[in-house]
FIZAMI-475411 format. One line per 4 residues: number of its first residue (from 1); their letters; for each residue x, y, z of N, C-alpha, C. Coordinates in Angstrom, 2 decimals, m for minus. Example, Ala and Ser with C-alpha at 12.3 -4.5 7.8 and 13.67 -1.06 7.14 Angstrom:
1) as) 13.19/m5.69/7.80/12.30/m4.50/7.80/13.20/m3.30/7.80 ~ 12.85/m2.25/7.08/13.67/m1.06/7.14/12.90/0.03/7.87
***
This chain:
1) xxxx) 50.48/m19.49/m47.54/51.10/m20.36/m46.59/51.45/m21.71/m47.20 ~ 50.46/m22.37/m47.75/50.87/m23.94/m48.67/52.38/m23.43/m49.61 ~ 52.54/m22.43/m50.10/53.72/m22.19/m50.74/54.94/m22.22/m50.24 ~ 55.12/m22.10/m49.14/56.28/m22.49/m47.85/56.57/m23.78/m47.43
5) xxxx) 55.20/m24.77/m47.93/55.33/m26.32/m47.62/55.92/m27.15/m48.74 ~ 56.88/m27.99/m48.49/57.32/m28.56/m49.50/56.50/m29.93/m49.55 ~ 56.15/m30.17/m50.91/55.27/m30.45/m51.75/54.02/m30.91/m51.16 ~ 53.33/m29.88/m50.55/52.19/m29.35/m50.16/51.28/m31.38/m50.80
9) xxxx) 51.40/m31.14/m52.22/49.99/m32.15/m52.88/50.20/m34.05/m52.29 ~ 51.27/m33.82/m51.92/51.51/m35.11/m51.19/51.99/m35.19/m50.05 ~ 51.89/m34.47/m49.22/51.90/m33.98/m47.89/50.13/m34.23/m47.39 ~ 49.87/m33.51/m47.77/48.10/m33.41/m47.53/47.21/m34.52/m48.00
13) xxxx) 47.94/m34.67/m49.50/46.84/m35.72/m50.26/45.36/m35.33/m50.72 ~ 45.55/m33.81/m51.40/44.80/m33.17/m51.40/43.57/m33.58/m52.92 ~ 42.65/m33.63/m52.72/41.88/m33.94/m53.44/40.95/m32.60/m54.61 ~ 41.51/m31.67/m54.63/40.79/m30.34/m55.00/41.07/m30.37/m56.57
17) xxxx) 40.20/m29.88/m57.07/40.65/m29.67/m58.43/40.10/m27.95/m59.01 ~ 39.66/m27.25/m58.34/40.09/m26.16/m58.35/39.40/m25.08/m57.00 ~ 39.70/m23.90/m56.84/39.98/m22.70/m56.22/38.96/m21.66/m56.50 ~ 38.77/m20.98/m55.93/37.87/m19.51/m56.07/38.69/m18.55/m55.59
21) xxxx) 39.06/m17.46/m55.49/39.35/m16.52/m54.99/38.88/m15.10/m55.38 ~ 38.50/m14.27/m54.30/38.12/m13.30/m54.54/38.88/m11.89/m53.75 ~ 38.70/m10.88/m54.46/39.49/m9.46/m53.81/40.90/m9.46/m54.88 ~ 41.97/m8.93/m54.22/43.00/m8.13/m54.75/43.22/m9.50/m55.75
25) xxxx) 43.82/m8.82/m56.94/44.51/m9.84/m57.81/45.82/m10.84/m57.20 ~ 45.71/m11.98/m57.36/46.69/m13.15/m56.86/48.04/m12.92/m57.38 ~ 47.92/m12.64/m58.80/49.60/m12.60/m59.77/49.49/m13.52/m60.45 ~ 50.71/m13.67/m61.32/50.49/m14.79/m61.94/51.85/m15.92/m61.83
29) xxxx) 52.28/m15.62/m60.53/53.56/m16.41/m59.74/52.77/m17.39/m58.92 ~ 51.60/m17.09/m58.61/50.52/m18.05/m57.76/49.84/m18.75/m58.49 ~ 49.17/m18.16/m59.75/48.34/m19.07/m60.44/49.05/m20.01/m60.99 ~ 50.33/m19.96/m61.66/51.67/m21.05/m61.65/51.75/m21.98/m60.84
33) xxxx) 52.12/m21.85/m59.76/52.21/m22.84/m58.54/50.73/m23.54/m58.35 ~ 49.42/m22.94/m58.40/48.75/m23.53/m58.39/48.41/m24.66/m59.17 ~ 49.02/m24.50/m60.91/49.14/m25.05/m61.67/49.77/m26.12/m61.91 ~ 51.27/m25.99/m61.38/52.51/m26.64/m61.57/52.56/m27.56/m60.22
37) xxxx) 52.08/m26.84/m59.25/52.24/m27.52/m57.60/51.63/m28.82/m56.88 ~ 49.87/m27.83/m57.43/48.84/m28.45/m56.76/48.10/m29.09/m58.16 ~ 48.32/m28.75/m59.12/47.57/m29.37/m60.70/46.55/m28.73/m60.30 ~ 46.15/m27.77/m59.77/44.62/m27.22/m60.06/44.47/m25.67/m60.45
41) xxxx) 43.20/m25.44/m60.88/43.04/m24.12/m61.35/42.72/m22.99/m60.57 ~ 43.45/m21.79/m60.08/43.12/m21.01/m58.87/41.73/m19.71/m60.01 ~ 40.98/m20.23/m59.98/40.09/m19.03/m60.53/39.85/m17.92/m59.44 ~ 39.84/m16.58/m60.45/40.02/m15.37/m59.61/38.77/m14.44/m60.20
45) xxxx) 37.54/m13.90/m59.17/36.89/m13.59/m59.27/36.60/m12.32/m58.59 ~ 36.04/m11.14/m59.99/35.82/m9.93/m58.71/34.20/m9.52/m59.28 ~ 34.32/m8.20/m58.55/32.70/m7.56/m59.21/32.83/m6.10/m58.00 ~ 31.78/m5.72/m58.02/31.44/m4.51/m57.49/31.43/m5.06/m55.79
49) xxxx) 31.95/m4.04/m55.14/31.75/m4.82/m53.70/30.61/m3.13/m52.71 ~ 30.39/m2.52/m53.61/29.46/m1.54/m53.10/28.84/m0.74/m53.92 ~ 27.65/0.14/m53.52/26.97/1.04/m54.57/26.96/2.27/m54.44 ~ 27.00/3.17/m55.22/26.29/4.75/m55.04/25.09/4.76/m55.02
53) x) 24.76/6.00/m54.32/23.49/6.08/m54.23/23.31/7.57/m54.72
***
């Protein structure tokens, strides 16, 4: 949704300097914008989300 706002980082006045995200992979058209947009780092994190038994 922030990607639809034009220029989101001075609109808000956002203070973040980076991101977590977890589940499906983001792309790397987002981690760009996160980069280029917002100057911060969208880190993308997964792991096992269940077990066998």
């Amino acid at each position: 949704m922030m990607r639809q706002v034009e220029e989101p980082k001075e609109r808000y006045d956002s203070k973040m300097r980076s991101i977590a995200s977890g589940g499906e992979t983001l792309g790397e058209g987002l981690l760009k914008w996160g980069r280029e947009v917002m100057e911060l780092e969208i880190n993308e994190s997964y792991g096992q989300t269940g077990t066998e038994r």
